[in-house]
C-alpha positions as CSV (number, residue, x, y, z in Angstrom):
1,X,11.1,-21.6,2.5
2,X,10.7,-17.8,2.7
3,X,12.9,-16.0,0.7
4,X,13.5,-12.5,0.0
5,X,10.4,-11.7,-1.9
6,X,7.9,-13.1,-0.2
7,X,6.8,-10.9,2.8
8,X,3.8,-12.0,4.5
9,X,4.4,-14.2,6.8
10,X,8.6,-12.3,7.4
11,X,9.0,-10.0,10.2
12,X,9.7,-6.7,9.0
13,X,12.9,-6.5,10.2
14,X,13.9,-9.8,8.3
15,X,12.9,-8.1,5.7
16,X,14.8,-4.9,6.1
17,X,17.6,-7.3,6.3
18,X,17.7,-8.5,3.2
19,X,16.9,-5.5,0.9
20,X,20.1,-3.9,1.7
21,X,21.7,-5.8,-1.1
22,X,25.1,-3.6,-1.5
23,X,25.3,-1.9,-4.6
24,X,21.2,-1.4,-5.3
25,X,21.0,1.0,-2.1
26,X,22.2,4.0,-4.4
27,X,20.7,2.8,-7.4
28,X,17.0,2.5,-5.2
29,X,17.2,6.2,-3.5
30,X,17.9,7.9,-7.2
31,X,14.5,6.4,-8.4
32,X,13.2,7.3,-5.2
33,X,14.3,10.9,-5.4
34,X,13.8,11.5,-9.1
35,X,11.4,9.0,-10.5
36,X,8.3,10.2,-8.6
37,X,6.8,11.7,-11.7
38,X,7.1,8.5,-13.4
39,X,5.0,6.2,-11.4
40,X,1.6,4.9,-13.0
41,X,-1.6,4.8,-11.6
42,X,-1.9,1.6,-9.6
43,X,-4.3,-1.0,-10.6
44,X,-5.0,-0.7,-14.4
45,X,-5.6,-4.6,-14.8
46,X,-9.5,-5.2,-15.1
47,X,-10.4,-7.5,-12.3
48,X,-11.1,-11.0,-12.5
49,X,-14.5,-12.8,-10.7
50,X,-12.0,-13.7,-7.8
51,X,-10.8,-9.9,-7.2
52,X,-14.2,-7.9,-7.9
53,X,-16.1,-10.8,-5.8
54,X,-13.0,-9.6,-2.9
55,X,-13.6,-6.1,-3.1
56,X,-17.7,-6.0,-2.7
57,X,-17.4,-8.2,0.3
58,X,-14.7,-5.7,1.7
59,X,-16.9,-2.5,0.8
60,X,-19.4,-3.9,2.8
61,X,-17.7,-4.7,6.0
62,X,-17.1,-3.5,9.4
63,X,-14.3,-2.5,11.7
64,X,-12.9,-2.5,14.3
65,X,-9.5,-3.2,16.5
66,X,-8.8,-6.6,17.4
67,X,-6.0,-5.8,19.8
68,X,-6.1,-1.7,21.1
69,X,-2.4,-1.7,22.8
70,X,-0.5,-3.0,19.7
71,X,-3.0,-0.7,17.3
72,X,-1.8,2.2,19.8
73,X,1.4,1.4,20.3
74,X,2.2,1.2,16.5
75,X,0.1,4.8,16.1
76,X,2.2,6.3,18.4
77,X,5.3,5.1,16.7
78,X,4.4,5.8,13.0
79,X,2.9,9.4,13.5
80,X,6.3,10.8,14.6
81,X,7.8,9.2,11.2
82,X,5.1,10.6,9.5
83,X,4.5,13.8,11.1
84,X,6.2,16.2,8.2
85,X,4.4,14.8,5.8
86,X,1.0,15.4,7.8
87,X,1.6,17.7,10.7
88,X,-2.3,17.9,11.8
89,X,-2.0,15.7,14.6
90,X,-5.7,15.2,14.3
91,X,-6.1,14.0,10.7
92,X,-2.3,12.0,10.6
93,X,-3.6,9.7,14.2
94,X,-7.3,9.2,12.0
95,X,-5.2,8.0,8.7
96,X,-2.6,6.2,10.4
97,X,-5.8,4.3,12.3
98,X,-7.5,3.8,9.1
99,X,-4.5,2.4,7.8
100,X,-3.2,0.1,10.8
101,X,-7.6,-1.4,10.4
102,X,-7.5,-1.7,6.9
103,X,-4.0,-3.1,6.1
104,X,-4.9,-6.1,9.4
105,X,-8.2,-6.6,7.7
106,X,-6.3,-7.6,4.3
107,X,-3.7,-9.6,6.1
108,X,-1.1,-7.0,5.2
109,X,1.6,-5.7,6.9
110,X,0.6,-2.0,7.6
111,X,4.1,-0.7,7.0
112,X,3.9,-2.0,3.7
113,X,0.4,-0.1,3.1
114,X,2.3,2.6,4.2
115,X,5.4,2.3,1.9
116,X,2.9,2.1,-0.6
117,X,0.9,5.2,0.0
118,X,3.9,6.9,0.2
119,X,5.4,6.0,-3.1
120,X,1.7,6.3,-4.8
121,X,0.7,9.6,-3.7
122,X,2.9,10.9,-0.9
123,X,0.2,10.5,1.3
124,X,-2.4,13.4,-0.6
125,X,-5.5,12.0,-0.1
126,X,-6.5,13.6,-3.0
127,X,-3.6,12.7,-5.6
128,X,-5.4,12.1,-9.3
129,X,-2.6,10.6,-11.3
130,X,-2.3,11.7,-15.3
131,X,-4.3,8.6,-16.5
132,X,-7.1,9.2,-13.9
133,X,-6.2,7.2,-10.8
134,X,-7.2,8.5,-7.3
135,X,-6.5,9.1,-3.8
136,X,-3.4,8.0,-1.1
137,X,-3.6,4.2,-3.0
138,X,-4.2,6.0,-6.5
139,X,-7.7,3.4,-7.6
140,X,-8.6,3.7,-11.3
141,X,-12.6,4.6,-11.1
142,X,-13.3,2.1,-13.2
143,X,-13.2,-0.4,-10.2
144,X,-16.0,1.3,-8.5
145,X,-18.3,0.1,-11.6
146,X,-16.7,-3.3,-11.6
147,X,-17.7,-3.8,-8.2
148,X,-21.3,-2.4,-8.9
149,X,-20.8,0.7,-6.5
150,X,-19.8,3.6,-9.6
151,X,-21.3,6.4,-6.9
152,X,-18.8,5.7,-3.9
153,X,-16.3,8.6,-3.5
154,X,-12.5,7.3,-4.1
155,X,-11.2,10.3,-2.1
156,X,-12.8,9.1,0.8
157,X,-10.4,7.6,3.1
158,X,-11.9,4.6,4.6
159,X,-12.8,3.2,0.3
160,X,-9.5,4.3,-1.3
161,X,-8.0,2.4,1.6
162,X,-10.0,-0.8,2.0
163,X,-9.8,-0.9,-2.1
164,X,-6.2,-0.6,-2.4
165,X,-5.7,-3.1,0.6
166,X,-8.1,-5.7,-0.7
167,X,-6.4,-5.4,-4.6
168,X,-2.9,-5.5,-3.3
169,X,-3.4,-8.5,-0.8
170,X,-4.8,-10.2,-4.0
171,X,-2.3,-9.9,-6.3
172,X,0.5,-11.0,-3.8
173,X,-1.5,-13.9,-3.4
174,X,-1.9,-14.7,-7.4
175,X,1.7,-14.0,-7.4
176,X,1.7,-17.1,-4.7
177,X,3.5,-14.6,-2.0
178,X,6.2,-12.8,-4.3
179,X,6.4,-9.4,-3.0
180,X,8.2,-8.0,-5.8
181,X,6.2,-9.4,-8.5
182,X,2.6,-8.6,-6.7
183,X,3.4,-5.3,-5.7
184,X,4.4,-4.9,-9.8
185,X,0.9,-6.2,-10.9
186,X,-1.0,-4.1,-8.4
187,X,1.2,-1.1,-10.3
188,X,0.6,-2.3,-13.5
189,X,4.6,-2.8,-14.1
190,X,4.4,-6.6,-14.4
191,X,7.4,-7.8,-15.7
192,X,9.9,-4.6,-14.2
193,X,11.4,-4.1,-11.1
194,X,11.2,-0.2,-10.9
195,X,7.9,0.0,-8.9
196,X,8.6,-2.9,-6.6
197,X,12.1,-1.6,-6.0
198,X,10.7,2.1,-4.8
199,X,7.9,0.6,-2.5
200,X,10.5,-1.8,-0.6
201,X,13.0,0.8,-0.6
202,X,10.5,3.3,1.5
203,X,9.8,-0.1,3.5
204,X,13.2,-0.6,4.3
205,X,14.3,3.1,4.9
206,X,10.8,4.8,6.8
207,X,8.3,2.4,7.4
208,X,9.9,-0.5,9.0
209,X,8.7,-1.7,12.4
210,X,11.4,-1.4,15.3
C-alpha cells in the first residue's frame, strides 16, 4: 500500500494531497523562509559498490526524449513557475530540459528534482556549499574520485544533474520507497525530518504537476 512517504509510483497531486497535514503548513514555510542557510551539502555518505557502480554507468550514457509532447508540454508549464528565478528564457528552457531528461532517466519525478534543486541551491548552478559541495544538486567532489572520473567538472549541468539524479533515486530505493527518509540520507540528515520537510514543502507549494 502507498502511503504518504513513498512517492514513486503516487501522482503528484496525490501527493500534494497529503502533505497539507493542518498544523505543519506554518511550521514547513518558516524553515523554508529562514533555514536556507542551514542546509548541508547533500550527499556526504561515501558510496557503497551498488551506488558508485550506478553512477559510472549513468556518466557514461546517452540521452534523449522518449516522448517530445509530454517533455514540451511540461517545459512550457514549469518555465513560467520558474521564470523569476531564471529569467533568460534561453538558459531556464536548456535546464528545465536537462532536468525533465535526467530526472526520467533515474525514474524520478522531475518536480521532485526540481523541489530539490530549489531547496539545495536555489537553482545557482554554481552554489559551493560551506563544506565544499557543488552546483544546482550541491555533489561533494569526492564522488567524482569514487566513481574514477576526479577531472569531470561538477558545475557542469548535464554531471551535477545526472549525479544528483542517479544518488537520489538510490537512496529512495535503499530506503525501500520512503520519500522522507531517502531524501534525508541523500542530505545527510538521516534520522531528522528538517531536510525532507523543506523539499516536500517546495513540492507541494511550486513544483507540483497540474
Amino acid at each position: 500500500m502507498i502511503t504518504g512517504h513513498t512517492f514513486l509510483a503516487c501522482p503528484c497531486h496525490i501527493v500534494v494531497a497529503r502533505l497539507r497535514h493542518a498544523g505543519r503548513l506554518l511550521g514547513m514555510l518558516l524553515l523554508f523562509l529562514f533555514g536556507m542557510s542551514g542546509v548541508q551539502a547533500a550527499t556526504q555518505e561515501r558510496p557503497d559498490d551498488e551506488l558508485r557502480t550506478l553512477l559510472s554507468e549513468a556518466i557514461n550514457s546517452a540521452d534523449s526524449f522518449e516522448d517530445r509532447f509530454d517533455a514540451e508540454v511540461w517545459l512550457l508549464d514549469m518555465s513560467t513557475r520558474l521564470e523569476r528565478r531564471i529569467p533568460d528564457t534561453k538558459k531556464r528552457l536548456h535546464l528545465l530540459k536537462q532536468v525533465h531528461y535526467e530526472a526520467r532517466r533515474a525514474e524520478l519525478p522531475p518536480e521532485l528534482v526540481l523541489s530539490v534543486i530549489h531547496i539545495e541551491s536555489n537553482f545557482d548552478r554554481f552554489a559551493i556549499s560551506r563544506v565544499g559541495a557543488r552546483g544546482m544538486m550541491q555533489i561533494m567532489p569526492f564522488w567524482l574520485k569514487e566513481i574514477g572520473k576526479p577531472d569531470d567538472n561538477l558545475f557542469h549541468l548535464r554531471t551535477n544533474l545526472r549525479m544528483g539524479c542517479t544518488i537520489l533515486r538510490h537512496y529512495i530505493q535503499k530506503e525501500k520507497g520512503n520519500l522522507v527518509r531517502g531524501l534525508a540520507r541523500y542530505n545527510g540528515s538521516l534520522g531528522s525530518t528538517r531536510y525532507s520537510d523543506k523539499v516536500l514543502d517546495a513540492l507541494a507549494r511550486r513544483w507540483y504537476r497540474r
